[in-house]
C-alpha positions as a Markdown table, in Angstrom:
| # | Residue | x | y | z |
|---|---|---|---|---|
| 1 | Unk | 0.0 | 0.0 | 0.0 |
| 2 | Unk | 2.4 | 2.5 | 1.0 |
| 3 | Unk | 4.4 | 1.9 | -2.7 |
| 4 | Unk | 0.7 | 2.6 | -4.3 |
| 5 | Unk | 0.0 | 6.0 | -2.1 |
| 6 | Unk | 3.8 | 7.2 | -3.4 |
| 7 | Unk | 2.4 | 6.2 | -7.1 |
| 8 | Unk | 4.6 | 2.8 | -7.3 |
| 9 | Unk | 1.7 | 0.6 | -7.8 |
| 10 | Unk | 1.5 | -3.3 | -9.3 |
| 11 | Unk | -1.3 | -5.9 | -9.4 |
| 12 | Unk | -0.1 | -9.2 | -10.3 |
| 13 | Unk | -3.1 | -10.9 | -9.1 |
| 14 | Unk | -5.3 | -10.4 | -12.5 |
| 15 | Unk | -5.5 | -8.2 | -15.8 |
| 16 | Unk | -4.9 | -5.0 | -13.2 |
| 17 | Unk | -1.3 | -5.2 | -13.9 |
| 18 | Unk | -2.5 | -4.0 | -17.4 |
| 19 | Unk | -2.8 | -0.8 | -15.5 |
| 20 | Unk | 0.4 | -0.9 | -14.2 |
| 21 | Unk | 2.1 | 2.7 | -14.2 |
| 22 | Unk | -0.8 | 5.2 | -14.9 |
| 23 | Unk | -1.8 | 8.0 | -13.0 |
| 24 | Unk | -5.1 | 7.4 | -11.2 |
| 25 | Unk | -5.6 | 10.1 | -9.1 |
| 26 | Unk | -8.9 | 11.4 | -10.2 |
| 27 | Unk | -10.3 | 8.3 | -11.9 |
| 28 | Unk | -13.0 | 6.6 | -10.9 |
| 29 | Unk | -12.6 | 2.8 | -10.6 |
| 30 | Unk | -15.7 | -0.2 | -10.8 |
| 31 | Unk | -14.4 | -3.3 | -9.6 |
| 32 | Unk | -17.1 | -6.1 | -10.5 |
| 33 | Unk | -16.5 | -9.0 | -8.2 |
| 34 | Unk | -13.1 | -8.7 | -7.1 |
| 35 | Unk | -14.1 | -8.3 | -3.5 |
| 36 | Unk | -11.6 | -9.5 | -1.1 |
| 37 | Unk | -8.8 | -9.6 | -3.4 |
| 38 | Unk | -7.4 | -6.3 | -2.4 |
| 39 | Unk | -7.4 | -4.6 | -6.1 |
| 40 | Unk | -9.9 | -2.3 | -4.7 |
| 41 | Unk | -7.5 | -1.1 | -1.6 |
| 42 | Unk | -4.5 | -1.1 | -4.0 |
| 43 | Unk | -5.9 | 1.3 | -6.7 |
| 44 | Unk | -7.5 | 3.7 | -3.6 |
| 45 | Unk | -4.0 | 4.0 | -2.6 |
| 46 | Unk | -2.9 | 5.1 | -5.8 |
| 47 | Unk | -5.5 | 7.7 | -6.2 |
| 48 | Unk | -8.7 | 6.3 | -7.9 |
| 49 | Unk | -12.3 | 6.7 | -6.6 |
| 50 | Unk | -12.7 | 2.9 | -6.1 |
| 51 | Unk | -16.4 | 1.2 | -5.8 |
| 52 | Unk | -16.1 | -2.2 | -5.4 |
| 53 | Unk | -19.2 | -4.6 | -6.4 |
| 54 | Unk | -19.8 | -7.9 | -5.0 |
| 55 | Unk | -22.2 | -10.3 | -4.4 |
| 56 | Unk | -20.2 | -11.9 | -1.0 |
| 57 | Unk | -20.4 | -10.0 | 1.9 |
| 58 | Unk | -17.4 | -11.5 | 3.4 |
| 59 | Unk | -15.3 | -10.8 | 0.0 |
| 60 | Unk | -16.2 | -7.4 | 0.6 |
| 61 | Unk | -14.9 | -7.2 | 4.4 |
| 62 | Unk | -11.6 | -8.4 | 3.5 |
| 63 | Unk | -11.4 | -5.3 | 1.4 |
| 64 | Unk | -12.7 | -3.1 | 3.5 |
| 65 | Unk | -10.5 | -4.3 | 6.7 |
| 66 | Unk | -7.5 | -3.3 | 4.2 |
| 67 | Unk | -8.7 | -0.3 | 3.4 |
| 68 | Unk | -9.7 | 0.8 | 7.1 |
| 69 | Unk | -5.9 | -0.6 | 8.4 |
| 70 | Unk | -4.5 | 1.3 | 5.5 |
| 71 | Unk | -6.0 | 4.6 | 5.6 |
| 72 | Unk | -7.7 | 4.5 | 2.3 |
| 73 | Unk | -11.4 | 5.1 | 1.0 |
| 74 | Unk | -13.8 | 3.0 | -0.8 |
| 75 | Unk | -17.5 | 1.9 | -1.3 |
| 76 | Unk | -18.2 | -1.3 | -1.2 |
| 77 | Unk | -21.4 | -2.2 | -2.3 |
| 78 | Unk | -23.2 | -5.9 | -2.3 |
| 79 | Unk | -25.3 | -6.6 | -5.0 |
| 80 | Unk | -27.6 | -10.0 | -5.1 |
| 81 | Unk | -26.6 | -11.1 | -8.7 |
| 82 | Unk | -23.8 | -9.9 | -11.6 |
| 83 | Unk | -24.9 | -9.7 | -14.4 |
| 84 | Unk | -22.3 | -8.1 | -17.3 |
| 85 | Unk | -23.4 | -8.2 | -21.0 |
């Protein structure tokens, strides 16, 4: 976390590392079940608005205990189903 907040941020875990290196102070971020992986924390850190969609309550703690340790913001929001078309 501290290497996102200074703008030094990777994501291995998944396609975020696509990502890697831009400036996201500002943007606006919609993570779509990815809950609990700590994407969401990771890209607050660096700067993005981050809401974080997912249909597992406990995914969505995980995240949010890493945010609230860390000392960055983000909405995370349950949803009942996912559907993306």
């Amino acid at each position: 976390m501290r290497q996102a907040a200074i703008g030094s941020w990777c994501c291995r875990h998944s396609l975020l590392h696509l990502l890697h290196g831009l400036q996201l102070t500002g943007c606006r971020v919609l993570c779509l079940s990815l809950g609990g992986l700590q994407q969401g924390p990771i890209l607050a850190a660096a700067g993005a608005e981050v809401f974080v969609f997912d249909v597992s309550e406990k995914q969505l703690l995980w995240d949010r205990m890493v945010a609230d340790r860390d000392g960055v913001a983000l909405r995370t929001i349950q949803v009942t189903r996912l559907i993306v078309t």
